[in-house]
Backbone as XML, in Angstrom:
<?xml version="1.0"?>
<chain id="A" units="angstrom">
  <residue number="1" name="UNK">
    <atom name="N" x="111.568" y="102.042" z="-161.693"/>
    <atom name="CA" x="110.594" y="101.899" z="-160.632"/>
    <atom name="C" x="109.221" y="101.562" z="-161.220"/>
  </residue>
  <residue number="2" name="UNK">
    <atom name="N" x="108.718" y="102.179" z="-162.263"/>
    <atom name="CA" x="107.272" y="101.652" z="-163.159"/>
    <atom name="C" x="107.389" y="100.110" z="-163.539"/>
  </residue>
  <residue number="3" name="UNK">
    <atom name="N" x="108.599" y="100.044" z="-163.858"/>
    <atom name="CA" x="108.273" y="98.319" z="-164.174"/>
    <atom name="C" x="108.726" y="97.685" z="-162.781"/>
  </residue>
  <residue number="4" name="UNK">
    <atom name="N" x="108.941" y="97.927" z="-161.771"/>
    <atom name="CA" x="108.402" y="96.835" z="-160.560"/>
    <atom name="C" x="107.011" y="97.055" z="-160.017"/>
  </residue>
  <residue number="5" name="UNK">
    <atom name="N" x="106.537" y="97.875" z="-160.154"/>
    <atom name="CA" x="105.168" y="98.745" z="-160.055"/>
    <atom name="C" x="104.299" y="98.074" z="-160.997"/>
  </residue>
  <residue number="6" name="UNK">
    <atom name="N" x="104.457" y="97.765" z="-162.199"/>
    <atom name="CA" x="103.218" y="97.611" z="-163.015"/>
    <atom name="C" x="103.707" y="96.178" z="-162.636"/>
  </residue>
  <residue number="7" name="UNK">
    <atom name="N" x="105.139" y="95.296" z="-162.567"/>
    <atom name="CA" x="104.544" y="93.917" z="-162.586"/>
    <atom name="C" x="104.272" y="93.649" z="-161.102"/>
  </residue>
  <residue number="8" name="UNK">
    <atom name="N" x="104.444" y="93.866" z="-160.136"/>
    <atom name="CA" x="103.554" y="93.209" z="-159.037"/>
    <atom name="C" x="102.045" y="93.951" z="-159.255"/>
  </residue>
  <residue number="9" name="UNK">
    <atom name="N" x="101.377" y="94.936" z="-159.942"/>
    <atom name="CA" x="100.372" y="95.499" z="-160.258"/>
    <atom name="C" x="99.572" y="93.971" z="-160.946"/>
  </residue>
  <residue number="10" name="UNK">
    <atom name="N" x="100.231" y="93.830" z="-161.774"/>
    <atom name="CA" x="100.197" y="92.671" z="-162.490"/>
    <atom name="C" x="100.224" y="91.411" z="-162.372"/>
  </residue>
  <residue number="11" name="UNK">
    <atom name="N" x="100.727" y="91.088" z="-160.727"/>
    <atom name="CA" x="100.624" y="89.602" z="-160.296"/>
    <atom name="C" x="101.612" y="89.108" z="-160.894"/>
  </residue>
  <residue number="12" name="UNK">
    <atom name="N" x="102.790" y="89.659" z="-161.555"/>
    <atom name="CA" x="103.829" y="88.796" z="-162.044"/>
    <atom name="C" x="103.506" y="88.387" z="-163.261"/>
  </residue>
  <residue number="13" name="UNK">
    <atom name="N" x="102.392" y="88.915" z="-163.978"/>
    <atom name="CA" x="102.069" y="87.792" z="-165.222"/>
    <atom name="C" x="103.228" y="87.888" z="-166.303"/>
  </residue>
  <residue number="14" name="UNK">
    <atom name="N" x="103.063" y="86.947" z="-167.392"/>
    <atom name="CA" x="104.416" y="86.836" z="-168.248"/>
    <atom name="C" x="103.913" y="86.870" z="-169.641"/>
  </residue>
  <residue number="15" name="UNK">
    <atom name="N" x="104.301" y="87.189" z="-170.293"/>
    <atom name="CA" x="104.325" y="86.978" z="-171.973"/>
    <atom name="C" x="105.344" y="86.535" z="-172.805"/>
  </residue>
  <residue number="16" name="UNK">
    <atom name="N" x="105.188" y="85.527" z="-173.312"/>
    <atom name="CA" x="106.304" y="84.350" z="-174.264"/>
    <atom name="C" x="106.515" y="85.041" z="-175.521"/>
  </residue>
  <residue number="17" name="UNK">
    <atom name="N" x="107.417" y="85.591" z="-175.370"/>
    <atom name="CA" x="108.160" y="86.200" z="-176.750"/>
    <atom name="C" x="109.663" y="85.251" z="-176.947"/>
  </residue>
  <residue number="18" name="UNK">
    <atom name="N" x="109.459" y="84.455" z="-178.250"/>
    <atom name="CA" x="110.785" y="83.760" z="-178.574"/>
    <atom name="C" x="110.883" y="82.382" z="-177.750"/>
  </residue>
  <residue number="19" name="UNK">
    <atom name="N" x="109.509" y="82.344" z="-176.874"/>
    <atom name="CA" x="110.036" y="81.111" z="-176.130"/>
    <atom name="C" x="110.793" y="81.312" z="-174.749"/>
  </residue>
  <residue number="20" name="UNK">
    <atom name="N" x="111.199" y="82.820" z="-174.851"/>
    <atom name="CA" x="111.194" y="83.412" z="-173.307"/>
    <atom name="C" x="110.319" y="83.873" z="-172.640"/>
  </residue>
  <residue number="21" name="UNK">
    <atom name="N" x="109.444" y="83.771" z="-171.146"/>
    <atom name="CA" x="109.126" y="84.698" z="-170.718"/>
    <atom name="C" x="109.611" y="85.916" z="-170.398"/>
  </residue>
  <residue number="22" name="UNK">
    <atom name="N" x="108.462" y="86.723" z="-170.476"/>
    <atom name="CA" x="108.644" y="88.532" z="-170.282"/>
    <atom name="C" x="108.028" y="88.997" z="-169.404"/>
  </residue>
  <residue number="23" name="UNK">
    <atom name="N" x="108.201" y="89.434" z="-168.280"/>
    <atom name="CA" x="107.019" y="90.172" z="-167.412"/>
    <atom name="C" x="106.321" y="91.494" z="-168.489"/>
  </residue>
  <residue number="24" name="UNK">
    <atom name="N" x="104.995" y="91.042" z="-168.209"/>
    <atom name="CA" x="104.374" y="92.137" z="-168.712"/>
    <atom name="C" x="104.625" y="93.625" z="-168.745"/>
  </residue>
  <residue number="25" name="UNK">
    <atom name="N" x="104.828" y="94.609" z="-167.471"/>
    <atom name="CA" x="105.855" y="95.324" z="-166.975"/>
    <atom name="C" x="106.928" y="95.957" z="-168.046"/>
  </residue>
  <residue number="26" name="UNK">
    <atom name="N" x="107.311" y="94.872" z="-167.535"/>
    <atom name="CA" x="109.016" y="94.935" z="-168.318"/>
    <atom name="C" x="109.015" y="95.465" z="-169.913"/>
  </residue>
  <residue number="27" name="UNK">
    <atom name="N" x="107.922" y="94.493" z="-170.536"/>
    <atom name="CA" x="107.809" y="94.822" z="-172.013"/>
    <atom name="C" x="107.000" y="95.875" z="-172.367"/>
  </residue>
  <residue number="28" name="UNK">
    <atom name="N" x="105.666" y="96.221" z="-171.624"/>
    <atom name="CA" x="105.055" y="97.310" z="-171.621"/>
    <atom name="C" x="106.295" y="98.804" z="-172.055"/>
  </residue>
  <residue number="29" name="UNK">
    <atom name="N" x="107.001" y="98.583" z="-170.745"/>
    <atom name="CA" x="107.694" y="99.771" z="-170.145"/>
    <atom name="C" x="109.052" y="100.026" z="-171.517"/>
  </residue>
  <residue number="30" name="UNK">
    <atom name="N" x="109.630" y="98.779" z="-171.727"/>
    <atom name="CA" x="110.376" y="98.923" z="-172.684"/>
    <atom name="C" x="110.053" y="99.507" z="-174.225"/>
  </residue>
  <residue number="31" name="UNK">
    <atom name="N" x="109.024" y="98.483" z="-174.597"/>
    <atom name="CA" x="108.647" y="99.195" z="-175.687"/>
    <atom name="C" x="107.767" y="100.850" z="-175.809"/>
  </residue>
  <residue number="32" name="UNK">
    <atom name="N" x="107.726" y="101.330" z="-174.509"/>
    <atom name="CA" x="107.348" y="102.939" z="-174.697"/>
    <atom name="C" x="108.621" y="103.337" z="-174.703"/>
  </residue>
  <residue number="33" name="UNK">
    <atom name="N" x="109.725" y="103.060" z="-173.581"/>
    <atom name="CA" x="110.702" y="103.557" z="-173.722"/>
    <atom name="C" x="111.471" y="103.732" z="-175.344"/>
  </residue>
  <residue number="34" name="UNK">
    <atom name="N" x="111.523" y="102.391" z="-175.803"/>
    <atom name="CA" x="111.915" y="102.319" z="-177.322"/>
    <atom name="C" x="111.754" y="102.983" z="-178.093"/>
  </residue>
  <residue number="35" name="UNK">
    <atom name="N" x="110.347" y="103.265" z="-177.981"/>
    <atom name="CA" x="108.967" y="104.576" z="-178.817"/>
    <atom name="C" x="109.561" y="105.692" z="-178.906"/>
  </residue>
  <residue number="36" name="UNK">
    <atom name="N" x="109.492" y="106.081" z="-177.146"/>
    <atom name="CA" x="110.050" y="107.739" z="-177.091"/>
    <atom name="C" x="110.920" y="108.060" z="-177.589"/>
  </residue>
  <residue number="37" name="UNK">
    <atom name="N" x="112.649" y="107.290" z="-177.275"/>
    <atom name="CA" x="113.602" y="107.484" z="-177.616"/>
    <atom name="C" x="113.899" y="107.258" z="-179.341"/>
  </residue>
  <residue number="38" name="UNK">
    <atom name="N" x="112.936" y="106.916" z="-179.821"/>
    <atom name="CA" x="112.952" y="106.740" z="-181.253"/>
    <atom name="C" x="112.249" y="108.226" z="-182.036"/>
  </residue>
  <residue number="39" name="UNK">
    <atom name="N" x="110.953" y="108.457" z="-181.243"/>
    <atom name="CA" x="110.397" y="109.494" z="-181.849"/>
    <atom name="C" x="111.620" y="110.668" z="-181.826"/>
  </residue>
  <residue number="40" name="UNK">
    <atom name="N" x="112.582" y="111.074" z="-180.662"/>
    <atom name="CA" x="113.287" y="111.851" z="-180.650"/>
    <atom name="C" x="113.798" y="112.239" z="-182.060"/>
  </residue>
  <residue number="41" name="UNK">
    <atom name="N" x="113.920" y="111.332" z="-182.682"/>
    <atom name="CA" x="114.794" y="111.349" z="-183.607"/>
    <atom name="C" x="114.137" y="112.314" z="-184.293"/>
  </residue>
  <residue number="42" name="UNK">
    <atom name="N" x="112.966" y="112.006" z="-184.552"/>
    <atom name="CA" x="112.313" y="112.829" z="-185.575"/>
    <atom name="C" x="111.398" y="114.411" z="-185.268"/>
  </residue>
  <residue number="43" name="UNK">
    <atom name="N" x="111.914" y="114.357" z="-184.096"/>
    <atom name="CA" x="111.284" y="115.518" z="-183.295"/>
    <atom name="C" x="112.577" y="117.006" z="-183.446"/>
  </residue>
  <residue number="44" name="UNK">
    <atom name="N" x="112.308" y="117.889" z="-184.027"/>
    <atom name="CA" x="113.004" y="119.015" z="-184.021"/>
    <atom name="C" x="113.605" y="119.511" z="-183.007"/>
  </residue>
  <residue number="45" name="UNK">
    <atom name="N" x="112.719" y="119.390" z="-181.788"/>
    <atom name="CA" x="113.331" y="120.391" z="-180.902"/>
    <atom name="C" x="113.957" y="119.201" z="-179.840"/>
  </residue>
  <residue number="46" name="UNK">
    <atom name="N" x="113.897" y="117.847" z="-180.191"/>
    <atom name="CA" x="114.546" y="116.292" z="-179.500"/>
    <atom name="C" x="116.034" y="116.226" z="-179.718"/>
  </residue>
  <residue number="47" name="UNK">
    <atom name="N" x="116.295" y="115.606" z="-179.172"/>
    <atom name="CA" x="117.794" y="114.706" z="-179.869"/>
    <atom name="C" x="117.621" y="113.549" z="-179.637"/>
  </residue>
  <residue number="48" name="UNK">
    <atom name="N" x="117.969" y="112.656" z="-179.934"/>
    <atom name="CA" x="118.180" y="111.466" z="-180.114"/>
    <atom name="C" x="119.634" y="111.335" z="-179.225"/>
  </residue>
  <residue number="49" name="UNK">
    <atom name="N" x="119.680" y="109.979" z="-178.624"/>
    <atom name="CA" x="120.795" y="109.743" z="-178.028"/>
    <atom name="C" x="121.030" y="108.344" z="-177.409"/>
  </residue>
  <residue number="50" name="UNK">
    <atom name="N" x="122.114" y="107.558" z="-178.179"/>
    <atom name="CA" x="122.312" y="106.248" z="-177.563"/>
    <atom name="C" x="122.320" y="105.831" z="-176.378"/>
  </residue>
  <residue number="51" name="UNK">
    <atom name="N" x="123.154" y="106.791" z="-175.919"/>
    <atom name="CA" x="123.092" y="107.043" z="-174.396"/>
    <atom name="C" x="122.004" y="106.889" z="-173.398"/>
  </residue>
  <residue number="52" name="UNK">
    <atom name="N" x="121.276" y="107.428" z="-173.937"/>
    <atom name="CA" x="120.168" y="107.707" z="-173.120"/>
    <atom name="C" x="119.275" y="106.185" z="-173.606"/>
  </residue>
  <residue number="53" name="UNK">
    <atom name="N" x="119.184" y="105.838" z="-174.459"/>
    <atom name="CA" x="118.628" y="104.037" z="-174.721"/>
    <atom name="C" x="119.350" y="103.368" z="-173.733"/>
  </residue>
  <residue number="54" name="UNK">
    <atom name="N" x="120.655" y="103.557" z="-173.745"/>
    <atom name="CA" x="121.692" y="102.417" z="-173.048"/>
    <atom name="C" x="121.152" y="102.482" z="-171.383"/>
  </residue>
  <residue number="55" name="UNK">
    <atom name="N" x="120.372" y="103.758" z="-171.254"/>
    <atom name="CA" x="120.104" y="104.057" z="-169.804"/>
    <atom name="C" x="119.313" y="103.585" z="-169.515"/>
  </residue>
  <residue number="56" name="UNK">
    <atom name="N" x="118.161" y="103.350" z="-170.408"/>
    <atom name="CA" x="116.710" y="103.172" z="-170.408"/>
    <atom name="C" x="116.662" y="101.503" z="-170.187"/>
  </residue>
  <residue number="57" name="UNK">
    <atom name="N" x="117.894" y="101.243" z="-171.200"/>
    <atom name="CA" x="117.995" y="99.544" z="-171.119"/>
    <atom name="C" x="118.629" y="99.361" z="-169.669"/>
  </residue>
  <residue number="58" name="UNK">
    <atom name="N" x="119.637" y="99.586" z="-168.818"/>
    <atom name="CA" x="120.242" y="99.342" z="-167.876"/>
    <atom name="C" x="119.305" y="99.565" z="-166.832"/>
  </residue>
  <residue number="59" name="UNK">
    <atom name="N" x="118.505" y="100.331" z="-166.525"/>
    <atom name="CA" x="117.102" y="100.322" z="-165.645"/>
    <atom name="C" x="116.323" y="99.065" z="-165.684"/>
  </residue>
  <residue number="60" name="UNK">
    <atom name="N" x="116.280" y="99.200" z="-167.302"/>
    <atom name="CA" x="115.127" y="97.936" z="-167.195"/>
    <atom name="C" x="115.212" y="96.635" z="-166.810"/>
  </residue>
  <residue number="61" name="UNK">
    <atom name="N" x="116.761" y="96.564" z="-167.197"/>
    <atom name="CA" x="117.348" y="95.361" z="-166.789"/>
    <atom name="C" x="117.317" y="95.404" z="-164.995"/>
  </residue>
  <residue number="62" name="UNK">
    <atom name="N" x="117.913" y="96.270" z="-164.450"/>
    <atom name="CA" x="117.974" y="96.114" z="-163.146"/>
    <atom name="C" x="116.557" y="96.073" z="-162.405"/>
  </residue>
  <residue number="63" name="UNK">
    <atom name="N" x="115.538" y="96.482" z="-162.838"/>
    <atom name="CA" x="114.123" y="96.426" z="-162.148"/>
    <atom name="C" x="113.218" y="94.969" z="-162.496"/>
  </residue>
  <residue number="64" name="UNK">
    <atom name="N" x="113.900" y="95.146" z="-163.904"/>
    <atom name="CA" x="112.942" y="93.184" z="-164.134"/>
    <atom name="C" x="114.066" y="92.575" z="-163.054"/>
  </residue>
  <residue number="65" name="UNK">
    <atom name="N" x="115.183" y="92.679" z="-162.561"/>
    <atom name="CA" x="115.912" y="91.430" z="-162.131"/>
    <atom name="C" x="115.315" y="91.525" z="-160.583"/>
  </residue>
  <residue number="66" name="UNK">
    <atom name="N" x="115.090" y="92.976" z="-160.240"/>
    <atom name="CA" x="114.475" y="93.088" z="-158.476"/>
    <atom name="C" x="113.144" y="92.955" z="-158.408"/>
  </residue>
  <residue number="67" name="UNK">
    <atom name="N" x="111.755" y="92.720" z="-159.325"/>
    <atom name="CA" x="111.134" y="92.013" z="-159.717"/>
    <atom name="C" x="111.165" y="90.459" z="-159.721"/>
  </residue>
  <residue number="68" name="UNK">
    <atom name="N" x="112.187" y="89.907" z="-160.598"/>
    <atom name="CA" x="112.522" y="88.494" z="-160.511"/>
    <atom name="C" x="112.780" y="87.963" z="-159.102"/>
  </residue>
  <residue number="69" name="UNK">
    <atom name="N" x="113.531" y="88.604" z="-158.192"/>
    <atom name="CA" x="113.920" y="88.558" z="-157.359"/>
    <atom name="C" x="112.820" y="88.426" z="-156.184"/>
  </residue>
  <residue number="70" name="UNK">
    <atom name="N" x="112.063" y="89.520" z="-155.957"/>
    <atom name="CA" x="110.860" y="89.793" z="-155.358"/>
    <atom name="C" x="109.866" y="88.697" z="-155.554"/>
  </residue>
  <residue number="71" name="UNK">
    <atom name="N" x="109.104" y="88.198" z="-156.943"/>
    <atom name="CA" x="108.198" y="87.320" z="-157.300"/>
    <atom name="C" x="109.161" y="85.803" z="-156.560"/>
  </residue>
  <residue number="72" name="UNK">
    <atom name="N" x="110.389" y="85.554" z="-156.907"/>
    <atom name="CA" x="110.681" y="84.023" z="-156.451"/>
    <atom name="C" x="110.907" y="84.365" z="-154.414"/>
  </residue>
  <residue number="73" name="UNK">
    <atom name="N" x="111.367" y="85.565" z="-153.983"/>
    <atom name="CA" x="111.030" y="85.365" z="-152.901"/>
    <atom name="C" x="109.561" y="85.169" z="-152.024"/>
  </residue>
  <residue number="74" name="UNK">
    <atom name="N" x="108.470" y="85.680" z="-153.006"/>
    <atom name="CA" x="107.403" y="85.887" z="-152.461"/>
    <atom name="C" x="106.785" y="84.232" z="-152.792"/>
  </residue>
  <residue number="75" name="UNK">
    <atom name="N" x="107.354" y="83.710" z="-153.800"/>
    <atom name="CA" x="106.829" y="82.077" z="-153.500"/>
    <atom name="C" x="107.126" y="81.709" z="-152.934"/>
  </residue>
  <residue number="76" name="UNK">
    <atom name="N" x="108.863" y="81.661" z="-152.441"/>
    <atom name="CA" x="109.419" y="80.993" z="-151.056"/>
    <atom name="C" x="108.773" y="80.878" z="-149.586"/>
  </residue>
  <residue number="77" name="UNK">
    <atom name="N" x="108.157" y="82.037" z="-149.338"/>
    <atom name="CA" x="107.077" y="82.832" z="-148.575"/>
    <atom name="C" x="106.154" y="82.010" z="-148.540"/>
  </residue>
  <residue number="78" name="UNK">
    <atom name="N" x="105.400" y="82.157" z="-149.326"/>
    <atom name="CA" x="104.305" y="81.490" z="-148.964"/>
    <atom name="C" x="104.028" y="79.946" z="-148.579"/>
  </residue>
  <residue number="79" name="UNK">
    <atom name="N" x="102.828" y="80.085" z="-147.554"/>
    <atom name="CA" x="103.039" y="78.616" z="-146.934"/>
    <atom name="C" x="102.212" y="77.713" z="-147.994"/>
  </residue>
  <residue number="80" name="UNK">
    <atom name="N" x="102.802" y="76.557" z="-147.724"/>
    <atom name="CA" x="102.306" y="75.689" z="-148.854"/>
    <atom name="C" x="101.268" y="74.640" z="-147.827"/>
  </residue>
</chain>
């Protein structure tokens, strides 16, 4: 839900990593996610858990795509 939140916050903007665009959002949100689930590791009273990445990734994926979704309907929308 934060990354459909920060990218219409955001106007949809994008960032070219690799020659792909990225919603801002999306990469923001991922790379904290990445962070946290990494610091776990090194945190005593954490665990670490693939699982829980695989979750973090399957969100993200599904909110950039209802995002994607949202931004090309909202051009359709508008009158030209």
């Amino acid at each position: 839900m934060l990354i459909l939140l920060l990218n219409v916050s955001l106007k949809f903007s994008t960032v070219r990593l690799l020659f792909i665009p990225v919603y801002w959002g999306t990469f923001s949100v991922a790379l904290f996610s990445l962070g946290e689930e990494i610091s776990q590791y090194f945190i005593p009273s954490r665990t670490f858990d693939l699982l829980d990445l695989v979750a973090d990734a399957g969100g993200i994926l599904t909110f950039t795509l209802i995002t994607w979704c949202l931004a090309f309907w909202l051009v359709r929308r508008t009158p030209k």
